[in-house]
N, C-alpha and C positions, 0 to 999 in steps of 0.2 A: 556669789556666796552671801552677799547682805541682802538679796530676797529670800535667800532660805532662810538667813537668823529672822528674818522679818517675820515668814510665815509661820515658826514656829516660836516666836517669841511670847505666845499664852503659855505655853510649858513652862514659863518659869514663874509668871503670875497662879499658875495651877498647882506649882507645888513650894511656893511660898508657905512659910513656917510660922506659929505664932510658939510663946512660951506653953510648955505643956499642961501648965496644972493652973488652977484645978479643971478636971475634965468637963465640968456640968459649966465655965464661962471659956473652957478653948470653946465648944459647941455653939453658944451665943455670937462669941467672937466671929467665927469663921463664917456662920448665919449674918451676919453685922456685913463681915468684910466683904462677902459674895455678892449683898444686895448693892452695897457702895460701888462695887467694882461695875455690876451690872447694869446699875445710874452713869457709870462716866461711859461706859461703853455707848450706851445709846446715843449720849452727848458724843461721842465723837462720830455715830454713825449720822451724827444730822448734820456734822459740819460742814461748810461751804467745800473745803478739798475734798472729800468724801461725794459729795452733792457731785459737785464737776465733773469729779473719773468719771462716776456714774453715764450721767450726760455725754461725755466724749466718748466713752467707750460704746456707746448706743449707736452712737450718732457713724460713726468710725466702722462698727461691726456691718451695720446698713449698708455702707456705700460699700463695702467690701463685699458682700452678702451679695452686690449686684455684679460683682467680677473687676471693680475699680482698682487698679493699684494703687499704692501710697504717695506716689507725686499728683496726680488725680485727686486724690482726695485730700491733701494739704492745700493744693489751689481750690477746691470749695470750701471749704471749713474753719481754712485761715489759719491753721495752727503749724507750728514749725517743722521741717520732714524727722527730727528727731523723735518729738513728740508723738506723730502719725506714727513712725515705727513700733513705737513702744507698745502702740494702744491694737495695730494692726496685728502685730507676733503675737500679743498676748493670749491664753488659751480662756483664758477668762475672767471678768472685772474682781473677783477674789485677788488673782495674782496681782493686780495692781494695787488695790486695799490694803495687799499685805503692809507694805509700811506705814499708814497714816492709821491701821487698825492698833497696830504694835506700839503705838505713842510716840510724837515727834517730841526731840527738847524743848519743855517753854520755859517761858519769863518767872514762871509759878514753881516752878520743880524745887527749886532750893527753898521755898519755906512749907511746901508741905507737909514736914514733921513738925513747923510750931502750930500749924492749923490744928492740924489733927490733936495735939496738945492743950491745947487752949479750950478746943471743942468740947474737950474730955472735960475740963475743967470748969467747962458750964457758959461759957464762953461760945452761945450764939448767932451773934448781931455778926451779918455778913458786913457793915460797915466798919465796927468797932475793930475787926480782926485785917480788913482792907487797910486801917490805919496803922493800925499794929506793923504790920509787914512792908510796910510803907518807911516807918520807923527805921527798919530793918532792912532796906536796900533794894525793896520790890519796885520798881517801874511800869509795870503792867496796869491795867484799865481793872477799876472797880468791876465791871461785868463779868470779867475771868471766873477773879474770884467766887464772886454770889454763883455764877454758874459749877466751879469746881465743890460748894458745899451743898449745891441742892439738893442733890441725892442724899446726903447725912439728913438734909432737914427731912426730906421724905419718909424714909425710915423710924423715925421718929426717935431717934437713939445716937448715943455719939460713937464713929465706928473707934475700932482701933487703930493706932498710927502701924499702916502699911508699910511692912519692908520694902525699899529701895531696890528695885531691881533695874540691872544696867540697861543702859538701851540700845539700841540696833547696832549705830555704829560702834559705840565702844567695845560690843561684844566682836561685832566683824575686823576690828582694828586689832584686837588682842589674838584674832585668829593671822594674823596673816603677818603680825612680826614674828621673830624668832623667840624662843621662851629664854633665852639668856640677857634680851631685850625690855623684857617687861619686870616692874618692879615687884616685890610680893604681892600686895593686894592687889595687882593686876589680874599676875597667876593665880591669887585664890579664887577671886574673881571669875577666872574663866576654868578656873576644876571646878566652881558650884553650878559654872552656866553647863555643863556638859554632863553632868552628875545631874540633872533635872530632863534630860535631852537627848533619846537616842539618835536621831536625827544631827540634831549638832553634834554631838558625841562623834557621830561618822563624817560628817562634815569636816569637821575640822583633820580629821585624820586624812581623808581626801588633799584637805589644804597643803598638809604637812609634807604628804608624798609625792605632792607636786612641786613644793618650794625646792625640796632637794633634789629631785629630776631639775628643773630651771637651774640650782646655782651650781649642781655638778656634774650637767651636761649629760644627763642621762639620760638621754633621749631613745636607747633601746627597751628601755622600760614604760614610753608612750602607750603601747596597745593594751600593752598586761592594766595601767593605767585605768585607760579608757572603758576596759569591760568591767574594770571594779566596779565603774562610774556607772555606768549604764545597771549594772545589778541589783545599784539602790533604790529607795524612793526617794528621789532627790530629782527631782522634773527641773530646776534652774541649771544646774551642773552638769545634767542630760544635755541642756540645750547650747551648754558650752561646749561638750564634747560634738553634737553635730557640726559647731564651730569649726572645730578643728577639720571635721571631716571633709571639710567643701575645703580645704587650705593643707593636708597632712604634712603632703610633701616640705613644704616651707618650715612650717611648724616640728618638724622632727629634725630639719638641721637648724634650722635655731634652739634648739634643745639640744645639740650633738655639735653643732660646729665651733671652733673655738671664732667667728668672725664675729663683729657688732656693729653697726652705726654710729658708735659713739661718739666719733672725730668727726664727723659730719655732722651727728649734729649739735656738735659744740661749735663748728664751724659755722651753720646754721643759723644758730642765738647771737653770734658774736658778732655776722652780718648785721641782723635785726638789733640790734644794740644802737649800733655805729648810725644806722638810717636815723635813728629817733633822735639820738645826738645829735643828727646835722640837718632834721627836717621838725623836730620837736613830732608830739605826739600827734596832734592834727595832720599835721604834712604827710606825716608817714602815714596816715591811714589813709588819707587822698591819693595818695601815690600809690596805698596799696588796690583802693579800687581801680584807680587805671589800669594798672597790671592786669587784675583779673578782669576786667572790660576789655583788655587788646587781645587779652586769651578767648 
């Protein structure tokens, strides 16, 4: 669910709103905003994570390309079997892009409306405004910065201060508690993220009809489920439902049976507790490689 909000998370930068009048500087405005938005996008398409997927995912498709499985190709490449998985299933280096396209939280996020403020205000000097927010609680490295106004100085104009739109996770977090759970501006929050978003719109209704199948064992409503799922375009929740498919069986009484592992594995922790307790935290991880060295 958090690579779909991911991949469609331009939908909400695409229909971000400015005040309407007058019509001859909304026009300006949104010429303003497009080209600034169009400046950070490049910059993020140069960045070092962007760069890497690239690169792994090349490097990954190659040796696969040659018939190599994914333990294979973690013993050349050096990278974790999690990671080879990820880059191996994927259908294509987009699908992985999607989150670092969609903007990760930085250090910068919280004073980006006094930039843009200041900017307006004629207020330039990428050092003077570096200080400024410095002032102000910022932590982050001078470079951030100058590089988050470049594209304003490009354009040769000060844009306007960009609506705030949520990000990945907190849109996929506000999808998956219950809505008696979340506080008002969550909910508003996530009626404007879907009101922007057929896709999330159906997404989350997916979300929804599966929480209640999980918490009220309704596990004869799995198939009717799963063809919903398959009917959409929604290729991450397809590939959750193939999930299912290699496992149905299991997965339909644990959606149907009242049983749970819960006592085990509370029994489980309570073990691992007691080890740490009596072998401190080194101990216990020395002891746990023996284990799995005798296995």
């Amino acid at each position: 669910m958090e690579k779909t909000v991911a991949a469609h998370h331009g939908c909400l930068r695409a229909t971000a709103t400015v005040d309407p009048e007058p019509i001859v500087e909304l026009t300006a405005a949104e010429d303003l905003r497009r080209a600034a938005e169009q400046g950070h996008t490049a910059r993020r398409e140069e960045s070092a994570l962007v760069a890497r997927t690239k690169s792994r995912y090349e490097a990954v498709a190659a040796l696969k390309a040659q018939g190599k499985g994914i333990k294979p190709i973690q013993r050349e490449l050096g990278l974790a079997k999690e990671t080879v998985r990820r880059y191996y299933r994927a259908d294509s280096v987009d699908e992985l892009l999607a989150t670092p396209r969609a903007g990760r939280r930085t250090v910068l996020d919280e004073f980006t409306e006094h930039l843009h403020a200041r900017w307006n205000d004629g207020c330039t000097t990428a050092l003077s405004l570096y200080d400024e927010i410095r002032a102000l609680g910022y932590c982050g490295s001078y470079a951030t910065v100058r590089d988050y106004l470049r594209p304003f100085r490009q354009i040769g104009a000060a844009p306007p201060a960009t609506p705030k739109i949520p990000k990945v996770r907190n849109i996929s977090s506000w999808m998956l508690h219950h809505p008696d759970n979340l506080t008002d501006d969550e909910q508003l929050g996530l009626k404007q993220v879907l009101a922007s978003c057929s896709h999330l719109e159906t997404t989350a209704a997916h979300v929804t009809a599966f929480a209640e199948m999980l918490t009220g064992r309704h596990g004869e409503r799995l198939a009717s489920w799963m063809a919903a799922v398959a009917s959409d375009d929604l290729p991450h929740l397809q590939r959750f439902i193939r999930g299912i498919e290699r496992d149905h069986a299991a997965v339909l009484n644990g959606l149907t049976l009242p049983h749970n592992s819960g006592a085990v594995e509370g029994n489980v922790n309570r073990i691992k507790m007691l080890k740490r307790q009596m072998y401190g935290r080194a101990g216990f991880d020395l002891l746990r490689k023996r284990i799995l060295l005798s296995h």
